[in-house]
N, C-alpha and C positions, 0 to 999 in steps of 0.2 A: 543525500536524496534531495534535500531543499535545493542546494544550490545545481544539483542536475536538472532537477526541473525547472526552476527559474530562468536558467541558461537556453534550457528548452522552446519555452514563450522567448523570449529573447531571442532568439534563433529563427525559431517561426514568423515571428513579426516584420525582421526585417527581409527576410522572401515574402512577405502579402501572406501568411497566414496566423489567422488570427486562434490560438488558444484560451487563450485569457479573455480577462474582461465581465462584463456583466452578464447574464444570463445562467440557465440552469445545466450542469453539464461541464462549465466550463472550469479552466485551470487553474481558477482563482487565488489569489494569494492567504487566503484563508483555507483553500484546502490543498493547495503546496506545504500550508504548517501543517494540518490534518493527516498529509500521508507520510510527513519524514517524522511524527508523533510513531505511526504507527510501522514504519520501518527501525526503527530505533524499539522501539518495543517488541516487535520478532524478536531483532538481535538478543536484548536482552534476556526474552523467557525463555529460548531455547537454550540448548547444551550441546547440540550435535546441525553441523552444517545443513543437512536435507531437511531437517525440521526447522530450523531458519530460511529455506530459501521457501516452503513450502508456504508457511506463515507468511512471508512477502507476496508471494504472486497470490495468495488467498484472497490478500486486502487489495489487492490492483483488482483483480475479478469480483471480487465483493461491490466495489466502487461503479461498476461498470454494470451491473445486474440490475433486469427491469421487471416489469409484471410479465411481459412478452419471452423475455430471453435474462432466467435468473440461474446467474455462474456463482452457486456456492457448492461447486463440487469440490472445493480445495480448501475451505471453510471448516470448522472445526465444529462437529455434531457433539448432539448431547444435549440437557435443558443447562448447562453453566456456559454453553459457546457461547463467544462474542457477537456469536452472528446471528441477528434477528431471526433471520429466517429458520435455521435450522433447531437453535433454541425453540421456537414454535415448534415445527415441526415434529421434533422429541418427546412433545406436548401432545401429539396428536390432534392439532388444532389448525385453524386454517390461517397464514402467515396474512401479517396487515399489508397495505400498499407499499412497493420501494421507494414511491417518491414520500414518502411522510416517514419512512424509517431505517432507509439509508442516511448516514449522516453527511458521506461527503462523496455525493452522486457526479457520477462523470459520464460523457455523452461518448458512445463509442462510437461511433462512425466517423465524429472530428478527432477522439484523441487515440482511440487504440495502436493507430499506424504510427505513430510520437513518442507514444509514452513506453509501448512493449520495450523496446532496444532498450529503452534506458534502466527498466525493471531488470530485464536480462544481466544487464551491464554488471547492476549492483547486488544483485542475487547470483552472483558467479560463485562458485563453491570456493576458490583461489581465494578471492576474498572475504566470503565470510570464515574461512578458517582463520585469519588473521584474528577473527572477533571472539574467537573461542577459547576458554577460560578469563573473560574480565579482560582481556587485552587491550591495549587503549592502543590509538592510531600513532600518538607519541610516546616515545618512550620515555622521556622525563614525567608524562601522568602516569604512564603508571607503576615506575617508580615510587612516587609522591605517594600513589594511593597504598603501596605496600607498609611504606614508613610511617 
């Protein structure tokens, strides 16, 4: 995920479009570490492919939810979700601002057309089956990790 997205801004930049950079929204290199944190962590909690991929597009759409247009329909309810919003809302309480409780807000209108493919890409079922039972991408880790 880091390095698809990196590649991304990289890509964009030299056709004249700018993802990255300063401002709010944008692809920053602190929340390129923020989303392969939380790509890496679906993989992790899950056991079953669809519950992994599910967990991925939740945090892309989590990222992307505003007061106007809030996508945590794929977000995990309950008052223990990770997801502010719905955590509240389990509460029976009225949810705070996304811009003060999203932690790593992305502007959809510059990146959704960018970013979907690539979420797509890495949330392919083909793939995350590779990731299911502890499987490492190498086979000498995990090897390593059996021994």
């Amino acid at each position: 995920m880091d390095t698809a997205l990196r590649n991304l801004v990289s890509d964009c930049s030299k056709r004249r479009i700018t993802l990255g950079g300063n401002g709010y929204g944008r692809l920053t290199q602190n929340a390129i570490r923020k989303l392969s944190i939380c790509y890496v962590r679906a993989i992790r909690k899950h056991n079953n492919v669809e519950d992994m991929k599910k967990a991925i597009l939740a945090e892309m759409y989590h990222c992307f939810s505003t007061e106007k247009r809030p996508m945590h329909h794929l977000c995990p309810t309950g008052t223990g979700s990770w997801c502010f919003y719905n955590a509240v809302i389990a509460q029976n309480k009225m949810p705070g601002k996304h811009i003060k409780c999203i932690q790593t807000p992305l502007n959809y209108k510059l990146l959704a057309n960018h970013i979907k493919p690539v979420y797509r890409r890495l949330a392919d079922p083909k793939l995350l089956a590779r990731c299911l039972k502890g499987a490492k991408q190498k086979a000498n880790e995990s090897l390593h990790a059996k021994i």
